[in-house]
Residue, then its C-alpha position, 0 to 999 in steps of 0.5 A: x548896373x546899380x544895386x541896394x545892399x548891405x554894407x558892413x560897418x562897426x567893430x569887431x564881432x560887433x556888426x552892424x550894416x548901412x544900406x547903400x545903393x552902388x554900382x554892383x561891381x564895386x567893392x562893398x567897402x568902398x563909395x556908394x551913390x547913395x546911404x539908404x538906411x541903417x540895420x542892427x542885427x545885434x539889438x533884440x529887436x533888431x533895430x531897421x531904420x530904412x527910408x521909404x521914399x528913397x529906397x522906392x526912388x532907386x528900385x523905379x529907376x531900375x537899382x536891383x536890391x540883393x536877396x537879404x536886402x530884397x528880404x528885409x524890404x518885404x518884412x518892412x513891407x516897402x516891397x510886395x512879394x515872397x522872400x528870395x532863398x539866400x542860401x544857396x545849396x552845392x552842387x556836391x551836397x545836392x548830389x548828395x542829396x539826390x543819391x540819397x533820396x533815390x537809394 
């Protein structure tokens, strides 16, 4: 299954990320099918260069983007929809979490 996501690049405590489209289980470091765009985090803006046309290319021949990814699309609004939760809760914390409530 093929999948859009973030792949790291950059120095050291200076990240900056290429937006590919490769097999999901694949290493995020290695090959991709196909370089989408650029995201900088780091500049204020943070600086998106993404391309359109080919990132809704890959979604209609069935590439699932990843939850950040999915996030970006929509707040360049490429996509249409409502923003994935990308941090996921413990099973511990919410345990925790309930046992408070309930008390």
């Amino acid at each position: 299954m093929l999948v859009i996501r973030l792949t790291r690049v950059g120095k050291t405590k200076q990240p900056s990320y290429r937006l590919v489209v490769q097999e999901k289980s694949r290493d995020p470091w290695g090959g991709y099918v196909e370089l989408l765009g650029q995201y900088n985090p780091r500049t204020n803006p943070a600086t998106i260069a993404f391309n359109h046309e080919r990132i809704t290319h890959w979604i209609g021949m069935g590439a699932q983007p990843s939850d950040t990814v999915w996030n970006l699309l929509v707040d360049q609004k490429i996509v249409t929809g409502e923003k994935r939760r990308v941090v996921q809760i413990s099973r511990k914390r919410q345990a925790a979490g309930a046992a408070k409530s309930a008390a």
